[in-house]
C-alpha positions, 0 to 999 in steps of 0.5 A: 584314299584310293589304295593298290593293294596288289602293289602293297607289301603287306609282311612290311605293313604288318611289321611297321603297324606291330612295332607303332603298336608295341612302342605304345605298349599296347596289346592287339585288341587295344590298339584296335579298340574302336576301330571296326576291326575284327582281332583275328583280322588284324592279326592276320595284318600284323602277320602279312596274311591279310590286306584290308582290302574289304575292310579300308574303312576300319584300317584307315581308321586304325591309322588315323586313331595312332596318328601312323603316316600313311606314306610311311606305313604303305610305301616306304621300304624301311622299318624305322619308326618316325620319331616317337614324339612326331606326330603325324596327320593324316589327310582327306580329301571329299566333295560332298553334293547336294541334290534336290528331289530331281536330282539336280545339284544344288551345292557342291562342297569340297576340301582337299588335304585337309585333316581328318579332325576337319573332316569329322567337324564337316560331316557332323555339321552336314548330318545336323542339316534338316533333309526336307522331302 
């Protein structure tokens, strides 16, 4: 997902990721666990003094770990938590090609609005295809 982070509000990102952060009690390093992301980087979101501009990867995989809709957190203006029991996915959207040693594509293959889950079943079966050279 491609994101303007110079339109992006970070305080109000920051306030929405630590109230969806306390309401699952957790503290920061838990609620980043095995999201590729630094403890004083995220703190550094939590507080609006960091965006994840060099780090989208680990943010978006923040998100989709905590289930956090993504138009919620980035671009609506309230505070209020979703629904606690509401869950929330999140969507990609990929085009993977295949080319041969010429450089000549041989398949194409794309999803759009898919889950994240889906995603993650794609790019394993991709990586399990034997590359001959």
């Amino acid at each position: 997902m491609l994101v303007n982070w110079k339109e992006i509000n970070m305080k109000k990102v920051g306030e929405k990721l630590a109230l969806v952060r306390k309401s699952k009690n957790q503290t920061q390093r838990e609620f980043i666990k095995d999201c590729d992301i630094e403890y004083r980087q995220y703190s550094k979101y939590e507080t609006g003094k960091q965006k994840p501009i060099y780090n989208e990867k680990g943010f978006f995989k923040l998100v989709a770990k905590h289930n956090i809709n993504l138009d919620w957190l980035l671009h609506n203006n309230h505070i209020n938590h979703p629904e606690q029991n509401q869950k929330h996915e999140v969507t990609v959207s990929m085009i993977f090609v295949v080319k041969d040693a010429n450089g000549e594509i041989k398949q194409k293959i794309s999803f759009q609005d898919e889950s994240v889950d889906y995603y993650e079943k794609v790019k394993k079966t991709l990586l399990q295809i034997p590359i001959k050279r």
